[in-house]
C-alpha positions in Angstrom: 0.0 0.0 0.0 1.0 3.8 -1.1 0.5 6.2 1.7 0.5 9.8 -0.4 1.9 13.0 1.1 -1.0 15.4 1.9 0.4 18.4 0.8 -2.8 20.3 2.5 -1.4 19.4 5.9 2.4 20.7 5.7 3.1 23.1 8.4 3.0 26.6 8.0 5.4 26.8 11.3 7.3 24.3 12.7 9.6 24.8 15.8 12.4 22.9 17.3 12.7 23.1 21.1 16.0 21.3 22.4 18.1 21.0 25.8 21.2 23.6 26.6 22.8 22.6 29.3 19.9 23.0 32.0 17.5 25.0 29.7 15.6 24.8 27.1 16.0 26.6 23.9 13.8 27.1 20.6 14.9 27.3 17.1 13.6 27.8 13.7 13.8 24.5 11.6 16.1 24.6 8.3 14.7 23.1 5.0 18.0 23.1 2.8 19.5 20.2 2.4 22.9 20.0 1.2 24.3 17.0 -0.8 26.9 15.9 -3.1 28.7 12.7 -3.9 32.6 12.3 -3.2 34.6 9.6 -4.6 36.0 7.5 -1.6 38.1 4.4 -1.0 34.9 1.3 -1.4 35.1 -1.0 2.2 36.1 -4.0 1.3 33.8 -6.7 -0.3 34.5 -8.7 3.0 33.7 -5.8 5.7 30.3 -5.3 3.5 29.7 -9.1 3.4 30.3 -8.9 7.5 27.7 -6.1 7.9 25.1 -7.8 6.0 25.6 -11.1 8.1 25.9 -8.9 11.5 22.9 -7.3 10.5 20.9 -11.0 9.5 21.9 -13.1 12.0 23.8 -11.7 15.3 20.3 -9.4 15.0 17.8 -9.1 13.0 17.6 -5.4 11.2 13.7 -5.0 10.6 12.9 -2.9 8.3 12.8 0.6 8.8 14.4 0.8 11.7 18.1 2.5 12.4 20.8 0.6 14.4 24.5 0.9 14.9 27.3 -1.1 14.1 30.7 -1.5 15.8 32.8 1.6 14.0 36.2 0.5 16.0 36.2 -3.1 13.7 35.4 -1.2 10.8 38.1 1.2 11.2 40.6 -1.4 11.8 39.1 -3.6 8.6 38.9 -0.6 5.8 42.4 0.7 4.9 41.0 3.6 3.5 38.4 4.6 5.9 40.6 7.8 7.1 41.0 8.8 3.0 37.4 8.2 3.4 36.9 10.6 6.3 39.5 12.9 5.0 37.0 13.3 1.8 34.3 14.2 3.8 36.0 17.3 5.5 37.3 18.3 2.0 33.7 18.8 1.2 32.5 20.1 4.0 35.6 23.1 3.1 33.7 23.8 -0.2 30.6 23.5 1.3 31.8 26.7 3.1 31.6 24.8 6.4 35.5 24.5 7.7 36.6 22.8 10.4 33.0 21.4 11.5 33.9 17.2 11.5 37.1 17.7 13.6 35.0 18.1 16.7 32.5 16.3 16.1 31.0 12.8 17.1 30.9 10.1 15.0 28.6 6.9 14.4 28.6 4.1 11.8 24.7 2.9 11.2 22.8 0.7 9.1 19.4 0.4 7.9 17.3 -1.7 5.9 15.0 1.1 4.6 13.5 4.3 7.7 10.6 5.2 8.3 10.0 8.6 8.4 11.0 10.4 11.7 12.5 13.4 13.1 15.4 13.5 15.2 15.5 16.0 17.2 14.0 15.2 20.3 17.6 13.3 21.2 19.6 16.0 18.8 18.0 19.2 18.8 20.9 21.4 19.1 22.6 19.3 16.0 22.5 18.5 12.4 23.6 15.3 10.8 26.5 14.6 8.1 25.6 11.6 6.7 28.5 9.6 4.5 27.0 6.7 2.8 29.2 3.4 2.3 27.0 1.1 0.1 26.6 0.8 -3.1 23.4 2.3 -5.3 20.5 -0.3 -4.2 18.1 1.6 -5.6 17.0 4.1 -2.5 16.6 7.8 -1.8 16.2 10.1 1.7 13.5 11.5 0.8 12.9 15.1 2.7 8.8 15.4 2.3 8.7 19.4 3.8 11.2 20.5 1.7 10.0 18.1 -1.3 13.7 16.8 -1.7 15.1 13.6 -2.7 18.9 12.3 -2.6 20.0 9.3 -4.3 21.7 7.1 -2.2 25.0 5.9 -3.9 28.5 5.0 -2.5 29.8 8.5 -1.6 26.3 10.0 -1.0 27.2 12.7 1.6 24.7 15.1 3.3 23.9 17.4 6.2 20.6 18.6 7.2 18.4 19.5 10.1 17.7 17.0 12.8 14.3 18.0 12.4 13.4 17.4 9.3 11.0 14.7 8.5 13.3 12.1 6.9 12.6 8.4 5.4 14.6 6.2 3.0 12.6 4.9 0.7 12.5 3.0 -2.8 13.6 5.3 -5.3 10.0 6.7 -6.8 8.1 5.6 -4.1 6.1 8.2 -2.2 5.9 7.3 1.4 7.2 4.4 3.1 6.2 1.0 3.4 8.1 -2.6 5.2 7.0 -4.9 2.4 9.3 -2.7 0.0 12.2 -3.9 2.6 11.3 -7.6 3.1 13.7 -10.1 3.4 16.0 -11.1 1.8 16.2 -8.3 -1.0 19.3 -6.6 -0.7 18.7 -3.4 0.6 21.1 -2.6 3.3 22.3 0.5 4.1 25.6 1.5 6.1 26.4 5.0 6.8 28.9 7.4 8.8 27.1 9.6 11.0 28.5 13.1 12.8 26.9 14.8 15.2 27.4 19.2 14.1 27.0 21.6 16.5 24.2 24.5 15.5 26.2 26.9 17.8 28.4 27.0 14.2 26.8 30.4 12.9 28.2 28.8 9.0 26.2 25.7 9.8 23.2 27.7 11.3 23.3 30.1 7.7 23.8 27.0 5.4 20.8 25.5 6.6 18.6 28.6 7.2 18.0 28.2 11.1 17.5 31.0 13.4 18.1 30.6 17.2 15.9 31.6 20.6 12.9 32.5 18.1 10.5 31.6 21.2 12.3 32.0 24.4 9.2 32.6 26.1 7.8 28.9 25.0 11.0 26.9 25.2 10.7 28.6 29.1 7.4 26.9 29.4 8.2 23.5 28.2 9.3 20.6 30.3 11.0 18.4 27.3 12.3 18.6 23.5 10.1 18.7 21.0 9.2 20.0 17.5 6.3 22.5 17.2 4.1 22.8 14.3 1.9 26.1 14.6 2.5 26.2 18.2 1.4 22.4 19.1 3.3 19.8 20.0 3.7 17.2 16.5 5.1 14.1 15.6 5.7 12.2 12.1 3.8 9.9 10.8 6.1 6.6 9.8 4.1 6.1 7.0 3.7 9.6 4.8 5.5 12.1 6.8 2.9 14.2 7.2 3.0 16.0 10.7 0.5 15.1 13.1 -0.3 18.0 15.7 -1.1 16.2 19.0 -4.2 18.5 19.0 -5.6 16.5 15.7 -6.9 13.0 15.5 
């Protein structure tokens, strides 16, 4: 089943409320997306073969769901994963955006398709660089606010706003759905993932976000959250449409 996007129901406002230190603070939330594709050294047909059998039998990976994988045995079974890393920052230089991976966390994840989700009630004060390892299987993030889709190939790279609705999905599909991720088609997706700060003002600009827009609210709320039109929302896995908690 096809679940379409009901353009009627995106949000004329949506607002990001995240934790700083003891407070909390609001933000705008940043449509751009910025993507590329760099060339970088391919993991070896062996450490690919060992992610697809980590994620099929140590666990299962269900579909649409996000998970991590051990980076330390990765880094010590790709050669070329610092050329690979060393790539990344490049871009980020032409981006405009200098110096942002050097202090920044890093995560290597795998998926077998997402469902569509925001991130920012765990990273509300960040944006994610995404460095995709895997080969073209025939997926794209697709970005239903902003009505933006990337093609995921080997050297996919992007960063964008942790709360953003965001879903990986089969390339021309609009929405998401598990039977398009069913075992065993080979769908799996590994990625790097950094943490970046939106105290970089060059981040902030790139992506269009504005801090302490609603002081005043963020003083009045108890946890993180994303706003649409003043009411608390959340995604729905399905269309990413946002649901206002007001609205049945």
């Amino acid at each position: 089943m096809r679940f379409p996007i009901d353009s009627a129901a995106e949000p004329e406002n949506l607002t990001a409320y995240f934790a700083s230190g003891d407070v909390l603070r609001s933000r705008s939330v940043g449509e751009a997306v910025l993507a590329g594709r760099i060339k970088i050294p391919a993991p070896p047909p062996r450490l690919l073969a060992d992610w697809e059998r980590e994620t099929s039998s140590r666990w299962t990976l269900e579909p649409g769901d996000v998970e991590t994988l051990p980076l330390a045995r990765a880094r010590m079974r790709w050669p070329g994963y610092r050329d690979a890393l060393a790539a990344v920052s490049a871009w980020t230089v032409v981006s405009g955006l200098h110096d942002l991976l050097a202090s920044s966390d890093v995560a290597l994840m795998a998926c077998r398709g997402a469902r569509y989700h925001h991130d920012a009630a765990q990273y509300g004060g960040a944006a994610f660089c995404n460095l995709f390892l895997t080969p073209d299987k025939g997926l794209d993030v697709h970005f239903p606010v902003a009505d933006r889709r990337v093609r995921l190939e080997q050297g996919t790279v992007m960063i964008f706003d942790t709360a953003q609705s965001h879903a990986v999905v089969r390339r021309g599909a609009v929405g998401f759905d598990a039977v398009d991720f069913a075992w065993p088609d080979d769908c799996l997706q590994v990625f790097l993932t950094w943490e970046l700060s939106l105290e970089n003002a060059g981040l902030r600009r790139a992506l269009d976000i504005t801090l302490d827009v609603d002081p005043g609210g963020a003083s009045r709320l108890e946890d993180s959250q994303v706003q649409v039109d003043g009411v608390s929302a959340s995604v729905c896995p399905a269309s990413g449409r946002w649901l206002r908690a007001d609205r049945s």
